[in-house]
C-alpha positions as CSV (number, residue, x, y, z in Angstrom):
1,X,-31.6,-48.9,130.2
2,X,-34.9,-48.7,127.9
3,X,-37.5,-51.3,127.2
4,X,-38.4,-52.1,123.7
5,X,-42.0,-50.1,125.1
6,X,-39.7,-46.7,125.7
7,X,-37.8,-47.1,122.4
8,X,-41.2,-47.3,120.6
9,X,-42.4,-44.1,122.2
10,X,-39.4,-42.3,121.9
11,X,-39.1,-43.3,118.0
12,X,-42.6,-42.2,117.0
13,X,-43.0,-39.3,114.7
14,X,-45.1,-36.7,116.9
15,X,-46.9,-34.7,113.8
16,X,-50.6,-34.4,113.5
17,X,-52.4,-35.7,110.5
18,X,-53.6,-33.4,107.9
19,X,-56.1,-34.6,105.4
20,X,-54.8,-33.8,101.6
21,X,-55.4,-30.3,100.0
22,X,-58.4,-30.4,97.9
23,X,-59.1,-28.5,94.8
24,X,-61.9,-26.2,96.4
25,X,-58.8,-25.5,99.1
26,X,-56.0,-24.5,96.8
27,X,-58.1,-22.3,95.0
28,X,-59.2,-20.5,97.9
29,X,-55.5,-20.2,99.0
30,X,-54.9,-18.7,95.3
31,X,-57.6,-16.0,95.6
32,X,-56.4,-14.7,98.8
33,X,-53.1,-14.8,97.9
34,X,-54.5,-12.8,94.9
35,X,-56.6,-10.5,96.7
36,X,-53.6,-9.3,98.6
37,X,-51.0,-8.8,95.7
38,X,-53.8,-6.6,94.4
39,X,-54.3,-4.8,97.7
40,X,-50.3,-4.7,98.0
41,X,-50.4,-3.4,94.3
42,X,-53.0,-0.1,95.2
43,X,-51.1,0.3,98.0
44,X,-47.4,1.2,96.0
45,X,-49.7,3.0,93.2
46,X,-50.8,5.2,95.8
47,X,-47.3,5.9,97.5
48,X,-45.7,6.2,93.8
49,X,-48.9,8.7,93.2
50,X,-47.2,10.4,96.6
51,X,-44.1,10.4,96.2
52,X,-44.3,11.9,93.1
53,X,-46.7,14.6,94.0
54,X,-43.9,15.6,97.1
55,X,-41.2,15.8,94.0
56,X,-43.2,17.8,92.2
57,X,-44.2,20.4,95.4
58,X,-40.1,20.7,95.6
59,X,-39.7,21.4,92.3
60,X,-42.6,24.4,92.6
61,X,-41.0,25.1,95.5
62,X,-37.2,25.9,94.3
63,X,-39.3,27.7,91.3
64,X,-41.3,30.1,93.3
65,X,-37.8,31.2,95.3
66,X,-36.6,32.0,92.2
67,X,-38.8,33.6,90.3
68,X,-39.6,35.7,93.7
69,X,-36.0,36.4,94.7
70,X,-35.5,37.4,91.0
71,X,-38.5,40.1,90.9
72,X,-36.8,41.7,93.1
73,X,-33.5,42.1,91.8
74,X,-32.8,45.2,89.0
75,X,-29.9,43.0,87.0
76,X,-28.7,39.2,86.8
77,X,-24.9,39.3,86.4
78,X,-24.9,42.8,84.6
79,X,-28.1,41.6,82.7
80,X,-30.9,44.5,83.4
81,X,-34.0,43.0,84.4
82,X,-37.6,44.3,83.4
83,X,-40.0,41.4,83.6
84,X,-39.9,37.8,85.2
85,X,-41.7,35.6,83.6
86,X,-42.5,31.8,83.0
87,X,-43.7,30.3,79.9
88,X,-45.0,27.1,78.5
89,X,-46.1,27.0,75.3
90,X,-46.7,24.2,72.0
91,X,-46.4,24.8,68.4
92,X,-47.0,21.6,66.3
93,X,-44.9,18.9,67.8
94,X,-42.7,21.6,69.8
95,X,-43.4,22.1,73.5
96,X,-41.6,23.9,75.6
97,X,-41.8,24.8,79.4
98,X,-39.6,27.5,80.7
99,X,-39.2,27.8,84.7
100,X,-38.1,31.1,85.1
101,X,-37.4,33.8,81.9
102,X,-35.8,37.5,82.4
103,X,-36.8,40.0,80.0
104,X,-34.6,43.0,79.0
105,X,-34.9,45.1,75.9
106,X,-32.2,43.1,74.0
107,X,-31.9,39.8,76.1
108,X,-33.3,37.1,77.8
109,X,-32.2,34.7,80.0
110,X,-33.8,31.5,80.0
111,X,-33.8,29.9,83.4
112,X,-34.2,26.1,84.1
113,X,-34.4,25.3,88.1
114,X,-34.0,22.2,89.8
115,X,-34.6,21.6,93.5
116,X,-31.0,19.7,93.1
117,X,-29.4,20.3,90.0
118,X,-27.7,17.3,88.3
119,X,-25.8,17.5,85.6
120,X,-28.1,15.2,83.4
121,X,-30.6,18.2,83.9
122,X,-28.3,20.9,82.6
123,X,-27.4,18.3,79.8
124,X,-30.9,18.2,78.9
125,X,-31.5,22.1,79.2
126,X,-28.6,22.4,77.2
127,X,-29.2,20.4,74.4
128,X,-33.2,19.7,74.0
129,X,-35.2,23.1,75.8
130,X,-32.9,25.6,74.9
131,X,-32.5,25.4,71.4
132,X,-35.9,25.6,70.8
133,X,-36.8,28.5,72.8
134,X,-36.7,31.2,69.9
135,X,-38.8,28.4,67.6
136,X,-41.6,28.7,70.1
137,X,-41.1,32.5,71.2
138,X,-40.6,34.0,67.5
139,X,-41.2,37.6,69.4
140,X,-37.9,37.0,71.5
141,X,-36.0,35.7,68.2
142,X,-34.4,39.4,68.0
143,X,-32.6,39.5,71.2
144,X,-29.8,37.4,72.4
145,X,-30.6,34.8,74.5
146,X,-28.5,34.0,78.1
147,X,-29.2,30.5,79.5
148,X,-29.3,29.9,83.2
149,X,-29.5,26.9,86.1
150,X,-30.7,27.3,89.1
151,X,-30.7,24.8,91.8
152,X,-31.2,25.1,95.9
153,X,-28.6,22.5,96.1
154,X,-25.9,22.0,93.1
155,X,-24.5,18.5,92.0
156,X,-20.2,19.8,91.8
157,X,-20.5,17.6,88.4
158,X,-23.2,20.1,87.0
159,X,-21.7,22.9,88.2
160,X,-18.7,21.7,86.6
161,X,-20.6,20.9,83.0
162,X,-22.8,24.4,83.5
163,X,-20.2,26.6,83.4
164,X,-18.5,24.4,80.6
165,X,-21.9,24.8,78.3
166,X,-21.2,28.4,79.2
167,X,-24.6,29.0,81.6
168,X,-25.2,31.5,84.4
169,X,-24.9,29.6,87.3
170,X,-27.3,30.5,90.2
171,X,-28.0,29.3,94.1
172,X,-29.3,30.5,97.0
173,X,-27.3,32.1,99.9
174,X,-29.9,33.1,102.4
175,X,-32.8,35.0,101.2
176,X,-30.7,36.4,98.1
177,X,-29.5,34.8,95.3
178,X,-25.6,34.3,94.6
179,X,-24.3,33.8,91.4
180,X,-21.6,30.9,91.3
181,X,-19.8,32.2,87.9
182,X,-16.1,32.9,88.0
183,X,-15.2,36.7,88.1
184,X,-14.8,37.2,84.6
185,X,-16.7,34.7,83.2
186,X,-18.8,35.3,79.8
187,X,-21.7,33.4,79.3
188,X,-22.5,32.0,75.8
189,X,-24.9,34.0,74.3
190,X,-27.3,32.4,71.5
């Protein structure tokens, strides 16, 4: 059995004593906690500033394939090819970059590539950067105009919405390029 001594011990909170937090204390906890949301903070700036910099080396990657595998092709699905080029150009509040453009004496075909196409970027191709193409390139406004995506990998929901805005559909398949299209398909010329 315990004495009333043992209960006493055994009853006794154990915890140290720790003065109150002063002011001077509490504000010194709030810097540091400061300085390191701010080091935290420059830390995810500079991944972001990474990350986005690898997304944009893809997307200049899946464009250089193209535009190379293309130079050295004579005809995109019985299109004759004589030039490859890319453009970017602005007139007044129109801007327009254009990944990949083939140039024949009475069309073009207007090429937007995507490392993965989705079909919210042939969405977008289809109804904001192709309908301005001959506005900014009045020298092409003569010939008929072709539209195109291109993607290393292909989304089945934008090939799907491609070939139903009536686009060239194009992928790689080894060091060639394949054309996805349906025998007998037309595409929409503009």
């Amino acid at each position: 059995m315990l004495s009333d001594q043992d209960n006493n011990q055994l009853n006794e909170p154990t915890s140290s004593y720790q003065p109150p937090l002063t002011f001077e204390k509490v504000w010194m906890m709030f810097q540091e906690t400061d300085r390191r949301f701010r080091k935290t903070e420059e830390l995810m700036t500079r991944l972001s500033k990474y990350i986005g910099g690898l997304g944009m080396n893809v997307g200049e990657l899946a464009e250089d394939y193209f535009r190379g595998a293309l130079e050295n092709m004579t005809a995109l699905a019985g299109i004759p090819i004589d030039q490859v080029e890319s453009f970017r150009r602005k007139r007044g509040k129109l801007e327009g970059q254009y990944d990949v453009v083939l140039v024949s004496n009475d069309t073009v075909v207007v090429i937007e590539v995507k490392h993965k196409l989705h079909s919210a970027d042939v969405i977008r191709f289809h109804n904001r950067k192709l309908p301005v193409f001959k506005v900014l390139y009045p020298e092409y406004a003569r010939r008929k105009v072709v539209g195109a995506v291109a993607g290393m990998t292909i989304a089945k929901n934008a090939a799907e919405k491609a070939l139903e805005m009536g686009f060239l559909l194009l992928t790689q398949s080894g060091q060639k390029i394949e054309v996805l299209n349906p025998e007998g398909f037309t595409p929409k010329i503009l």
